[in-house]
N, CA, C and O atoms as a DFTB+ gen file, in Angstrom:
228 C
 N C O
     1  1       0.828      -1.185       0.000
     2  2       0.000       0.000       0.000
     3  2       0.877       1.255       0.000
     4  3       0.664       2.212      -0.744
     5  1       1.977       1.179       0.972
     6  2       2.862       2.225       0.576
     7  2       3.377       2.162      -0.863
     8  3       3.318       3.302      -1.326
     9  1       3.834       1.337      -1.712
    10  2       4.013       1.672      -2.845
    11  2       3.300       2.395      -3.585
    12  3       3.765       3.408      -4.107
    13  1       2.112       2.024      -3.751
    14  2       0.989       2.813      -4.588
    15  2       0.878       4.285      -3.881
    16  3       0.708       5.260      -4.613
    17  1       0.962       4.437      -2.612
    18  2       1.004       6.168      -2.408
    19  2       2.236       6.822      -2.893
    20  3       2.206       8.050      -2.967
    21  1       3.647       6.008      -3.339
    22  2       4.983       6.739      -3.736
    23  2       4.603       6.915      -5.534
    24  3       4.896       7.824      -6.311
    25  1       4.006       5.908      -5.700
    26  2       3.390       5.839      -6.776
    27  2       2.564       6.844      -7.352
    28  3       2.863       7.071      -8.524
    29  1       1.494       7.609      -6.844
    30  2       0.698       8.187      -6.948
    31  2       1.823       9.484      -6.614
    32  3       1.852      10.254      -7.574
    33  1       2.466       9.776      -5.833
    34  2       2.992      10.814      -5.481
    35  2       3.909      11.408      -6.652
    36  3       3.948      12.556      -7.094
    37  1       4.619      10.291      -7.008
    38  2       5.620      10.505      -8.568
    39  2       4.856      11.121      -9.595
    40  3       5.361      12.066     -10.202
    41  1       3.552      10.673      -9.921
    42  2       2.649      10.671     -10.454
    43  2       2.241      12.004     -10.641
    44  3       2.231      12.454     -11.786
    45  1       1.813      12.887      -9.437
    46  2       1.481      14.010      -8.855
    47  2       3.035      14.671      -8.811
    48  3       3.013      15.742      -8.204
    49  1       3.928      14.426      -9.137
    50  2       4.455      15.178      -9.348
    51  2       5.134      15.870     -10.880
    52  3       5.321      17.042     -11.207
    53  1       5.354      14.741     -11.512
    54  2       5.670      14.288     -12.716
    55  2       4.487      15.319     -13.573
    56  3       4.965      16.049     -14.441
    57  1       3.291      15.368     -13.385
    58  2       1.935      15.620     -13.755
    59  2       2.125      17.492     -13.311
    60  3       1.647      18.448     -13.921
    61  1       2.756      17.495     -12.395
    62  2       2.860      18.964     -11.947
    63  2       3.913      19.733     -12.880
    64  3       3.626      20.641     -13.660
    65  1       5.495      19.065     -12.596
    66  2       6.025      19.832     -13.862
    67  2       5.965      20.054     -15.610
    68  3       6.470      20.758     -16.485
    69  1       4.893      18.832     -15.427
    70  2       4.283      19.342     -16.951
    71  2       3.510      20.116     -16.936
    72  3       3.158      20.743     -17.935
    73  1       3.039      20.268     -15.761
    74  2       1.570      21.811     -15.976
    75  2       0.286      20.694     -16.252
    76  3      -0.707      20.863     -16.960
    77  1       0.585      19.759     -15.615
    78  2      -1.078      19.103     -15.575
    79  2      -1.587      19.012     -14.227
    80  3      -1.715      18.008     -13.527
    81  1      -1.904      20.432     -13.931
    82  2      -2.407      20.807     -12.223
    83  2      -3.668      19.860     -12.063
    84  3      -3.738      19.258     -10.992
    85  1      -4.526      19.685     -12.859
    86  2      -5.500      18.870     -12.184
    87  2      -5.389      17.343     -11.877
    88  3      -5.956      16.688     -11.003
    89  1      -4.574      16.991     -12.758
    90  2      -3.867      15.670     -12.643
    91  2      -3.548      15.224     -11.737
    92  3      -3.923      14.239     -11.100
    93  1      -2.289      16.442     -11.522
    94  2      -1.760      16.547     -10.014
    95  2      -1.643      16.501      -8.910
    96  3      -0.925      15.980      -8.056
    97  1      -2.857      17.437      -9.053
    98  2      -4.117      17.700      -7.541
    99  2      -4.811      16.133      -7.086
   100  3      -4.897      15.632      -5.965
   101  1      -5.333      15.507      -8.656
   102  2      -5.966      15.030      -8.066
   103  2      -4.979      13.396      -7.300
   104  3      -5.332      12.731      -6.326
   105  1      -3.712      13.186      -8.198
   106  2      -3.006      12.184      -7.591
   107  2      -2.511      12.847      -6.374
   108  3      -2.254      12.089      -5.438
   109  1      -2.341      13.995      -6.211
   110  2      -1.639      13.908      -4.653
   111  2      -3.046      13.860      -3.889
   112  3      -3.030      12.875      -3.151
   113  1      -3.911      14.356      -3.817
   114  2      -5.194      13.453      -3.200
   115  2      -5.267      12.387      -2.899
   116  3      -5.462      12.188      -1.700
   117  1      -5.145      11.127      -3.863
   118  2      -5.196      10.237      -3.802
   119  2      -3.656       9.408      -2.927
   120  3      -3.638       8.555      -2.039
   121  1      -2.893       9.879      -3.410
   122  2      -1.736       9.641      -2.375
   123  2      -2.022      10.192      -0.569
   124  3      -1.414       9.523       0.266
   125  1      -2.623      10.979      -0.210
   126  2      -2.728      11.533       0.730
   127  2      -3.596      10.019       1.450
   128  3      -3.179       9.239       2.307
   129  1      -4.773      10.026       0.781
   130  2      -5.761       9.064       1.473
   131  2      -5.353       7.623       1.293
   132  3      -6.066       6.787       1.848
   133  1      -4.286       7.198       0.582
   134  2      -3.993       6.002       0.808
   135  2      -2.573       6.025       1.719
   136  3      -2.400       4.961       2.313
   137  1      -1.664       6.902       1.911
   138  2      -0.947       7.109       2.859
   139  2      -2.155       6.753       4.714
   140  3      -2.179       5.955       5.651
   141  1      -2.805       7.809       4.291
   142  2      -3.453       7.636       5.940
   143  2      -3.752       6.740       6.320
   144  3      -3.568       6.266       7.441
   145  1      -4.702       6.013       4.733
   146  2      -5.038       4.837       5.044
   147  2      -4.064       3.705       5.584
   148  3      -4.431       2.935       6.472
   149  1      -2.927       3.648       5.060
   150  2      -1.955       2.886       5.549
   151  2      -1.381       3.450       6.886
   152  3      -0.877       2.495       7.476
   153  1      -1.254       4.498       7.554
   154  2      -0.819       4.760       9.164
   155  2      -1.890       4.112       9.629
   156  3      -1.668       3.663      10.754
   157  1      -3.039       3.860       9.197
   158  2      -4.215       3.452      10.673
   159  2      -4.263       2.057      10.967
   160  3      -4.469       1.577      12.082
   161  1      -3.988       1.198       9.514
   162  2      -3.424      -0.050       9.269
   163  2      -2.508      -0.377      10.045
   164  3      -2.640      -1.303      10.845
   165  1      -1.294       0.421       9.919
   166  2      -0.087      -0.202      10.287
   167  2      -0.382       0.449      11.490
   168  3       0.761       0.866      11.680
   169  1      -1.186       0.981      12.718
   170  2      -1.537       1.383      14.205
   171  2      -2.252       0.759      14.807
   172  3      -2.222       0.605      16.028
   173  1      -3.305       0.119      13.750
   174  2      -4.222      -1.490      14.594
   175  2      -3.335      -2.415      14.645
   176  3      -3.220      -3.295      15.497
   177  1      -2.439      -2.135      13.347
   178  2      -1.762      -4.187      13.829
   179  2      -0.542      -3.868      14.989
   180  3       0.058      -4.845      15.436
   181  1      -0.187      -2.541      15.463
   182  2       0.754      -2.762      16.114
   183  2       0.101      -3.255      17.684
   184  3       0.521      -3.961      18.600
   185  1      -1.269      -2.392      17.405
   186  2      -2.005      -2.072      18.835
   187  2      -2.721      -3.585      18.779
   188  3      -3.229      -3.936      19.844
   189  1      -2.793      -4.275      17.949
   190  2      -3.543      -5.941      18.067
   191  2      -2.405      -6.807      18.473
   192  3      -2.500      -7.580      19.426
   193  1      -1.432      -6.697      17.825
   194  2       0.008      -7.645      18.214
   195  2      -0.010      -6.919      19.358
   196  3      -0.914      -7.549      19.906
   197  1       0.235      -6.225      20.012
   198  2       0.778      -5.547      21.274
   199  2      -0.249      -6.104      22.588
   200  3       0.101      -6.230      23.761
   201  1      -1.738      -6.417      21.952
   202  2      -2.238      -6.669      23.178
   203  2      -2.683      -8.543      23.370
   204  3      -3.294      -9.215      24.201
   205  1      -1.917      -8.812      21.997
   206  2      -1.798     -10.154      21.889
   207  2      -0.480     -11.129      22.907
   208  3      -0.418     -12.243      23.428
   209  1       0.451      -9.875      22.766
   210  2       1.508     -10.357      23.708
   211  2       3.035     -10.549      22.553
   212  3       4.145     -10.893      22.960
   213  1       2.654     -10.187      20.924
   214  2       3.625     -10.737      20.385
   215  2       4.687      -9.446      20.275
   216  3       4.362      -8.321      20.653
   217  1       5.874      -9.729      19.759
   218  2       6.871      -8.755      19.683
   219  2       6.804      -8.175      18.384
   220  3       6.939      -9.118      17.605
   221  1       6.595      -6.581      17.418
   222  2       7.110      -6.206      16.445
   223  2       8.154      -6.611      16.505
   224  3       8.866      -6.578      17.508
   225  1       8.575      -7.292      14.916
   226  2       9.790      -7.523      14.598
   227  2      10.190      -6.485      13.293
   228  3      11.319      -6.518      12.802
């Protein structure tokens, strides 16, 4: 999932120095909400392993 937000971000950017602002806009959007989406992911499984008893490795 992090790939696809570096993905989207290249994307949004790549899209910007050509002057395709809406492009842009709208991939760094989309990078934004799959970034978050992935912190809340990766904050349940720490907080589920953690009250499971197992160790992040």
């Amino acid at each position: 999932m992090l790939g696809w937000t570096l993905m989207f971000l290249v994307i949004a950017v790549i899209a910007g120095l050509l002057g395709f602002s809406g492009i842009a806009g709208a991939a760094a959007g989309i990078a934004k909400i799959i970034f978050f989406i992935f912190v809340v992911l990766l904050l349940i499984s720490l907080v589920s392993n953690a009250l499971r008893g197992k160790s992040p490795r």
